[in-house]
N, C-alpha and C positions, 0 to 999 in steps of 0.2 A: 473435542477439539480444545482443550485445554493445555496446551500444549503452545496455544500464542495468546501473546499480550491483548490482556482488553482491547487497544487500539485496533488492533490486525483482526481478533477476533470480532471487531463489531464492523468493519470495512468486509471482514470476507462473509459473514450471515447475510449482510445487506446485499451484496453483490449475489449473493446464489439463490436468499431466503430459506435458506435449510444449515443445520449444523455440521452433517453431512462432511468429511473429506474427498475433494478430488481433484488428485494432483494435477490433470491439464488444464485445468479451471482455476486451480490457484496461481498456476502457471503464467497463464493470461491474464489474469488478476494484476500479478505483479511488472508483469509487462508494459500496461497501460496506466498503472499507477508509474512507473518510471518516466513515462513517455508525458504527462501529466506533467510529476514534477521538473521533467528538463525544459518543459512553455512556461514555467515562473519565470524563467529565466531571460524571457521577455518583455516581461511588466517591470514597473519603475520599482529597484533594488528597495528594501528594506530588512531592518532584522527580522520582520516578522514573518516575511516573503522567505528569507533564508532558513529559517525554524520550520515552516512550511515544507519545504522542498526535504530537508533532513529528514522530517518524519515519513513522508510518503518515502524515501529511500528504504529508512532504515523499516515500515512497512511490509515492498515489498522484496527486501529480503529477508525477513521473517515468514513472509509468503513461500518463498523458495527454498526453506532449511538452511539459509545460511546463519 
């Protein structure tokens, strides 16, 4: 799996515990990391809250081959 960014690759071993590819698992992976970042969006704004929410985005569409 060397194929995604440290960040992704340490979010998706943790999610599975294995190195392991598999795509409906990444799938959902990136699903619920979306669904995650878009409840920031309920807590009191910050820059740091915003940098937050980017990375889980930009996350799980590295999850998805985008």
């Amino acid at each position: 799996m060397t194929d995604l960014s440290p960040a992704t690759q340490a979010v998706w071993q943790q999610y599975c515990g294995i190195v392991e590819d598999h795509g409906p698992a990444r799938l959902g992976l990136a699903a619920a990391l979306r669904a995650a970042a878009d409840q920031l969006i309920n807590v009191e704004w910050s820059p740091e809250m915003w940098e937050l929410r980017r990375d889980f985005y930009a996350i799980a569409a590295e999850l998805e081959g985008q």
